[in-house]
C-alpha positions, -999 to +999 in steps of 0.1 A: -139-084+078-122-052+084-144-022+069-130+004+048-149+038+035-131+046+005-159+070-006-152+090+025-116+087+021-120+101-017-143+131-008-120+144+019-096+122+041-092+151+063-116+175+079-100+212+082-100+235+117-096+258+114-101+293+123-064+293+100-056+334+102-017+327+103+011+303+096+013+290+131-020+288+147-029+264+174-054+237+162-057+223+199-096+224+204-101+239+238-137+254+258-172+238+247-177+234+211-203+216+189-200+179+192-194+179+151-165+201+153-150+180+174-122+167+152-095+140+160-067+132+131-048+102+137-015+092+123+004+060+122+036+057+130+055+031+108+079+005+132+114+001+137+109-012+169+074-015+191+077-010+211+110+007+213+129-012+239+165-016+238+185-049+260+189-023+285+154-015+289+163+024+274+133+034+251+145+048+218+121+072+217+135+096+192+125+065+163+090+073+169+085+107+191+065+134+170+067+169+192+051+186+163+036+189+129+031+211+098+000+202+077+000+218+044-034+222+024-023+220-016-050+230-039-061+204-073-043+232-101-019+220-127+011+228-105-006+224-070-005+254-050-006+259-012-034+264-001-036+269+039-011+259+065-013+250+104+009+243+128+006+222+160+025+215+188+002+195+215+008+159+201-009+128+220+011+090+216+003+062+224+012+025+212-019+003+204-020-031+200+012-035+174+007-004+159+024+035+174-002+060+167-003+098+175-030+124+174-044+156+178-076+176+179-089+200+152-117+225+155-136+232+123-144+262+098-162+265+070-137+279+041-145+275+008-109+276-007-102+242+010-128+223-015-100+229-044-078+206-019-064+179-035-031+171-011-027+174+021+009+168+033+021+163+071+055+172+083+064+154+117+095+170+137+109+196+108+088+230+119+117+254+108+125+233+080+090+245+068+091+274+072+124+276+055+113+258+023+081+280+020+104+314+021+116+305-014+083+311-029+052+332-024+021+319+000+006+301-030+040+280-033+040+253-058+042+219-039+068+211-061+091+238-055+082+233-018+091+199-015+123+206-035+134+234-011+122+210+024+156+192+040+164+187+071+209+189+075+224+183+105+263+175+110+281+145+127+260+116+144+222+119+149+218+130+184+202+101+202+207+112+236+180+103+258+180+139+274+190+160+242+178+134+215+166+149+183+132+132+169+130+120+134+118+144+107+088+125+087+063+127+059+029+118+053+003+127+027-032+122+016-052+127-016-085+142-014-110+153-033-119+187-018-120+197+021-157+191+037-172+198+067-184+169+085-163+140+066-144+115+092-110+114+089-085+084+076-055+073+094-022+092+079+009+067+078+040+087+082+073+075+067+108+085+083+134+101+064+166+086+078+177+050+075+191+028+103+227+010+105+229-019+136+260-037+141+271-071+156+301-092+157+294-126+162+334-137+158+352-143+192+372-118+207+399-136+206+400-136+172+388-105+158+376-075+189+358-054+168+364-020+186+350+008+164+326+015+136+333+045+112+304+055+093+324+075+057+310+090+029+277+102+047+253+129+035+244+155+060+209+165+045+180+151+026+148+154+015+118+152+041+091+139+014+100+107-005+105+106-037+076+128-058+073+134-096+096+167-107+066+176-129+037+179-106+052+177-069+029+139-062+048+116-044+056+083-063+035+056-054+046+017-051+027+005-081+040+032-107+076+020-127+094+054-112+094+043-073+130+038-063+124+019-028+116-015-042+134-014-076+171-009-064+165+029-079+183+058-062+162+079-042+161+116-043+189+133-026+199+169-028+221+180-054+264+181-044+283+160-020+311+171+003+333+148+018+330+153+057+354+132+084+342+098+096+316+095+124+331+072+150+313+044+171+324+028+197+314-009+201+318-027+229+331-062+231+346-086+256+381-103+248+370-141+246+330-140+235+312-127+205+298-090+203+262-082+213+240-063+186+244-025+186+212-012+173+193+024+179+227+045+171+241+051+136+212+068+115+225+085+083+204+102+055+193+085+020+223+080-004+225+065-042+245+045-052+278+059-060+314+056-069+340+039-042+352+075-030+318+090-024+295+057-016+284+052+021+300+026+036+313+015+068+353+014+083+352-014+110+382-013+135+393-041+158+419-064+166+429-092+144+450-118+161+470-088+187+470-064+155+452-035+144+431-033+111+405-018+089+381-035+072+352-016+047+324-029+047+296-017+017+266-020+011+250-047-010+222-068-017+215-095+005+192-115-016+179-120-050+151-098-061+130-094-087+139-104-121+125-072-139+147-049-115+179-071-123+191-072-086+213-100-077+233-109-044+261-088-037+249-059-062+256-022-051+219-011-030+212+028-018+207+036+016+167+041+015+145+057+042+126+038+067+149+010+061+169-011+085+206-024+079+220-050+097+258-058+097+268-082+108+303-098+108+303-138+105+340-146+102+376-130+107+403-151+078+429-127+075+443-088+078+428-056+067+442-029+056+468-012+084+451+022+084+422+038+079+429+057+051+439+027+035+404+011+039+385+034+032+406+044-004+400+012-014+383+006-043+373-030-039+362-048-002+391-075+011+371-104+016+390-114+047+363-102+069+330-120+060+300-098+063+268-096+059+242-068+053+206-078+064+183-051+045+149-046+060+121-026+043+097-021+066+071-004+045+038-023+045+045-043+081+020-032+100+024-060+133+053-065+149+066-089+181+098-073+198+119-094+219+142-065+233+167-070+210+152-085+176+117-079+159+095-098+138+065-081+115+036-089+097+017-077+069-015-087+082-023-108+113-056-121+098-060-125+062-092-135+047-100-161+020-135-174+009-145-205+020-149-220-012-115-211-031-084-228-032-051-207-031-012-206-030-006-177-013+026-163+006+024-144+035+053-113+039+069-118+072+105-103+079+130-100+111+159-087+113+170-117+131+194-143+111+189-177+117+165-206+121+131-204+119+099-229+126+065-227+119+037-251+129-002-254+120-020-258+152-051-277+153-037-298+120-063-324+122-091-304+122-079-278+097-070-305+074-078-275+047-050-256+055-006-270+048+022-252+039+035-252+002+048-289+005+017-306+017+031-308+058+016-291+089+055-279+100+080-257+078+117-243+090+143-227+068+166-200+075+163-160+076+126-157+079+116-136+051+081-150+043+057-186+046+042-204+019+012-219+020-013-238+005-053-233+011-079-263+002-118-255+000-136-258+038-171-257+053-187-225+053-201-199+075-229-206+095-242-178+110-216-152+110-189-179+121-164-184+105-141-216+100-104-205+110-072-218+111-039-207+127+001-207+121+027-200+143+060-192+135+093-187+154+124-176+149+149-165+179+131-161+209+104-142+190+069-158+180+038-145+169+008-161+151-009-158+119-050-165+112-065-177+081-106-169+083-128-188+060-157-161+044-179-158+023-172-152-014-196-124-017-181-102+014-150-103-008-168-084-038-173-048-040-206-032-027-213-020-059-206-008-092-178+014-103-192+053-112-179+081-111-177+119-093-167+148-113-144+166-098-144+208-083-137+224-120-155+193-138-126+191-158-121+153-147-145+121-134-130+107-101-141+068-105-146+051-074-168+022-062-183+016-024-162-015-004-181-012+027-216-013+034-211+022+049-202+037+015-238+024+005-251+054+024-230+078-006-235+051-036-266+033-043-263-005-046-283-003-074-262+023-093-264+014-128-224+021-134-201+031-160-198+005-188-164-009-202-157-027-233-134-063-217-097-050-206-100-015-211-098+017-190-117+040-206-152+046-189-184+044-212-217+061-207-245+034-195-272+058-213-280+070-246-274+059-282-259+065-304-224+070-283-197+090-297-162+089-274-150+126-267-115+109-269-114+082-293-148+091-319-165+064-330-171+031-310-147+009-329-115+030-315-120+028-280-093+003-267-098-026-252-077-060-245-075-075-278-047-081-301-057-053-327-049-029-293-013-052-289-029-071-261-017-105-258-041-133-243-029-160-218-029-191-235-052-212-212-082-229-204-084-227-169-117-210-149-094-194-126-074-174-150-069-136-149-056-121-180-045-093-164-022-103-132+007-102-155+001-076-178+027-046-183+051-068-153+028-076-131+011-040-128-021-053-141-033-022-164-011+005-189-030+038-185-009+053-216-026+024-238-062+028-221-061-011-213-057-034-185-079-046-154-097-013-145-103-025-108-066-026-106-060+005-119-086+026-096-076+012-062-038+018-073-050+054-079-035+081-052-067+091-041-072+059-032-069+040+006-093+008+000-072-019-002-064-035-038-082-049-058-092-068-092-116-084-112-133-114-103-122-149-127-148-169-141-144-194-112-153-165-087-187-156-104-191-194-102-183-199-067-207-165-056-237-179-078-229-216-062-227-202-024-261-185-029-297-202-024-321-217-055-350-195-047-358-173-068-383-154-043-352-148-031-322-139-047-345-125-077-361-086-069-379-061-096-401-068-126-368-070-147-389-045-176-368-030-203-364+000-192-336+013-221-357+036-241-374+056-210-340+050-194-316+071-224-344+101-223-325+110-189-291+102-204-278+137-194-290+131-156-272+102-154-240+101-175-216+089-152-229+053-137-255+064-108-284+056-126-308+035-101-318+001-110-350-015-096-342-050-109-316-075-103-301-106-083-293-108-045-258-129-045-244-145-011-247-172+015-261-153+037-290-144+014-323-156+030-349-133+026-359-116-001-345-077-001-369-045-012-362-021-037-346+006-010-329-021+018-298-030+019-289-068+017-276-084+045-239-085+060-219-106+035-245-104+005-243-081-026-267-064-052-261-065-089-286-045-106-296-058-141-279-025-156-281-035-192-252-038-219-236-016-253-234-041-278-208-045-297-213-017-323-220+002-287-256+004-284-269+001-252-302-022-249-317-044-217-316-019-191-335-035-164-337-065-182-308-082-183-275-073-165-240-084-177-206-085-153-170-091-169-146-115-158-111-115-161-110-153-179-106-151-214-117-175-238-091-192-259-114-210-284-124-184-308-092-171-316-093-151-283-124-120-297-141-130-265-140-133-231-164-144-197-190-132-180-217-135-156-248-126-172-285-129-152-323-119-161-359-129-153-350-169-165-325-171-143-282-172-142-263-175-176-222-180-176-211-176-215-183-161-233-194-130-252-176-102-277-147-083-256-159-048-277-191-054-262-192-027-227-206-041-193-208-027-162-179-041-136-184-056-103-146-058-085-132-079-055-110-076-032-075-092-041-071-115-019 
């Protein structure tokens, strides 16, 4: 399974240089230095096109070309204040595998003003726009004033000369928890701050030669960043109600609009055969919706049957979205960054309008020219197949399931190509585990845009190898393939408890949790963790009694998810249940109200760059304790004592989760021998420490005794007070359903 260090990405996702005397210092290491200092940060670039070949063989460059960068060091204040700044210039690129990455090389300093950093933005491409924005406030600029005052304007087209081409202004940031020496550094993913327009006619020339594309009602500016929060300057993340790209929300724009004249395209058609795609030309800024007279849209030119018309062409939805954001076919969309619009014109019934002054005054669309408007978002498609004139990208291109769970999943695949599609399981008779949705080994439909498919229980690992099966899929000349991998269930849970960090000013705990058997070197596996009453948010002390809340008092008013706290319980009885996948639509926690699934709710978190995840059902627990052996020489380590009283006389040592256990169950197929108090288990096995429990009038008891891990399966049968869990001790494994306002440490997996 792919690794990820999210401790490490928490405590500083990038290392400093520095030797930062000035605005524009050099950061390109050069001469002997210590090995240590030796820094490389790595940014990803996100795909248009990868690579980015045209018909003609002409590399659009300019899509993906960084020639140089601004990183700005924000401190963790209120308001965010810079910090430091560097500039570099000496860029390396390369394309790797299906991914563009660029990098350069740092050279360390010690300075303790970078451990108040809590952002740390990259600019691609926009060097004087920086400096431009930071003139409108002192060196200690507020980051949201300073991504207020950062646009990029230009006038007419985008130059995308290949001699005199102008490269894409971008943004990237990352949250940290402090600058520190010797911390490696995460991959940054940049995001572009134009969006594309490609054009084809597929009617006959005979009928309709489309001859020129006017591009009206364009903005010449925006913003670099994407859209943050006015209050603090943070840039809105996907899973919070306020980000515009997958809502139909208007993004940010800068404030007026001008009307400027039309930028003209020529397209080039021959008199008796469809048009070819023109792609790579017509970039234009982000744009809300708007009114008829000030809304981007397009002015297409040709000749209809020996006569010259106008046809406008806006832009609309091309498909139904989702039912909370009330986004239907045909409904008004904005022009978003990093987003790929494909017109295309399917049919030529009657006239335009005779001039273009005409079309583009119009206030509705003739629908004698049928159109339509492909929108791709290419935000989370990390693989892509390129076929010179047409791509095709994946989320993932192998996505992991445990052997021993069954699934409906759908895999995110989009193309900009329109048409036909095929996709075929290979090896179907010896991956009999593994169909799409309908129970068949083959699937077609039209305009790719995802495949659904349907995952049975197989045989498990042996030995580190795994069962696999594979999926390709077509459409166009373009084909790529997708593999499912069979693991274990316990390389899918969390390498430990959740705890907590405070952070530089201890004003606030940093929860976190290790998801990598590298993070184990940072968090014990035996850390005790924080406690949490069933559905709630709020972290607990593990030690000492009697526990008053500094937010809510007494124990009885911490929240949790129960219907005296307005939570309403799934009415169901099945093991695989989880309360929370729906809760507050479909984000899985409500921070305001202190409740939901807290695994959720950390690895949503900005800080954050682990993957998501959630808490385990009831049928998970099962499946982990079922894949593991009988012996209890084994999977059993410690004398299991009740340690609670000796335990809450260090209470103030140990208050936020990182109390050491020396008792508790060794989960996992792969666990075969028995593990010490100090070693690590084996690859694709887990530690749960017998961390003890708070009753439910909140006293903790069992420390070392017993330990106690939430699901997220309610229980329906008692008038829904309780919910499950997996519960262990000396005797052995226990599944039962137990009090949700009783507080129990949490053990997350990934959400697969």
């Amino acid at each position: 399974m792919e690794q990820y260090s999210i401790l490490t990405k928490i405590m500083g996702a990038i290392i400093l240089l520095l030797y930062i005397t000035g605005c524009t210092n050099e950061s390109i290491i050069g001469g002997a230095i210590p090995t240590e200092n030796n820094i490389t940060v790595n940014m990803t670039i996100p795909g248009l096109e990868i690579p980015m070949l045209t018909r003609s063989g002409e590399d659009k460059i300019w899509e993906r070309k960084i020639k140089e960068v601004d990183l700005m060091f924000f401190d963790n204040s209120e308001v965010s204040r810079l910090i430091s700044h560097v500039h570099i210039t000496n860029i390396s690129q390369e394309t790797y595998e299906d991914e563009h990455r660029a990098w350069f090389n740092l050279i360390l300093a010690d300075d303790p003003a970078l451990s108040l950093t809590s952002v740390v933005a990259v600019i691609a491409n926009a060097h004087d726009a920086v400096a431009k924005a930071w003139g409108y406030g002192s060196y200690n600029i507020e980051k949201k004033t300073f991504l207020q005052y950062l646009q990029f304007e230009t006038s007419g087209r985008w130059n995308t000369t290949s001699k005199d081409y102008i490269p894409m202004p971008m943004y990237g940031e990352v949250y940290v928890n402090g600058i520190y020496k010797g911390v490696p550094i995460p991959d940054i993913e940049m995001k572009r701050m134009l969006a594309r327009i490609d054009v084809q006619n597929k009617v006959n020339g005979s009928i309709f030669k489309l001859e020129k594309i006017h591009l009206a009602n364009y903005r010449t500016s925006g913003f670099i960043a994407p859209a943050w929060n006015e209050h603090t300057g943070l840039v809105i993340g996907e899973w919070e109600h306020a980000y515009p790209y997958s809502r139909n929300m208007d993004p940010m724009v800068p404030a007026g609009f001008t009307t400027n004249p039309p930028i003209e395209y020529l397209y080039s058609q021959s008199e008796n055969l469809p048009g070819s795609l023109m792609e790579g030309l017509i970039y234009t800024y982000e744009a809300p919706k708007a009114a008829p007279n000030e809304k981007v849209c397009l002015v297409l030119e040709g000749i209809y049957k020996g006569v010259r018309n106008y046809y406008r062409v806006d832009f609309t939805s091309d498909q139904e979205m989702h039912e909370d954001y009330e986004v239907f076919r045909g409904d008004d969309v904005p022009l978003y960054r990093n987003h790929k619009y494909v017109v295309t014109v399917t049919a030529a019934e009657g006239v335009g309008y005779p001039t273009f002054q005409e079309a583009i005054n119009a206030s509705s669309v003739l629908s004698n020219l049928k159109t339509t408007v492909h929108i791709v978002d290419m935000t989370g498609i990390n693989h892509i197949v390129y076929d010179g004139q047409y791509f095709m990208g994946t989320e993932k291109k192998v996505v992991d399931i445990p052997w021993n769970a069954s699934k409906e999943l759908r895999i995110k695949i989009i193309s900009d190509y329109q048409g036909s599609w095929d996709a075929k399981i290979l090896n179907s008779g010896g991956t009999g585990w593994l169909r799409f949705s309908h129970g068949n080994t083959i699937d077609s439909g039209e305009n790719l845009s995802g495949l659904d498919i349907s995952i049975a229980t197989a045989t498990p690992p042996v030995n580190g190898h795994y069962t696999t099966g594979q999926i390709v899929f077509s459409t166009g000349r373009l084909c790529d393939t997708l593999t499912i991998r069979r693991v274990t269930m316990a390389e899918m849970f969390a390498h430990s408890n959740i705890i907590a960090f405070r952070n530089e000013d201890n004003s606030d705990i940093i929860m976190t949790f290790a998801t990598a058997e590298i993070d184990l070197v940072n968090i014990s596996k035996n850390s005790q963790g924080l406690f949490f009453k069933w559905g709630s948010l709020y972290p607990t002390s593990p030690l000492a009694n009697p526990y008053e809340s500094p937010k809510y008092g007494n124990w009885g008013n911490i929240p949790y998810a129960h219907r005296s706290f307005n939570f309403t319980t799934p009415l169901t009885r099945k093991n695989d249940t989880d309360a929370f996948k729906t809760y507050n639509n479909n984000l899985g926690f409500k921070k305001e109200a202190d409740i939901g699934d807290i695994c959720r709710y950390i690895s949503s978190q900005s800080y954050w760059g682990g993957g998501k995840w959630r808490l385990p059902t009831y049928e998970e627990w099962m499946l982990l304790h079922e894949e593991t052996t009988t012996d209890h020489n084994i999977y059993k380590y410690g004398g299991f004592y009740n340690m609670t009283e000796s335990a809450n006389a260090l209470s103030g040592m140990f208050p936020l989760g990182n109390f050491t256990q020396l008792s508790g169950f060794q989960l996992g197929i792969e666990a075969k021998e028995p593990v010490g108090d100090y070693n690590n288990p084996p690859a694709g096995g887990i530690i749960l420490p017998a961390s003890g429990d708070r009753y439910s009038n909140g006293i903790i008891e069992n420390i070392g005794a017993l330990g106690f891990y939430w699901s997220s399966t309610p229980c329906v049968f008692d008038n829904n007070e309780t919910a499950s869990c997996f519960s262990f001790g000396d005797t052995g494994v226990t599944f039962y359903d137990v009090d949700r306002s009783c507080a129990f440490p949490v053990r997350c997996i990934r959400d697969y």
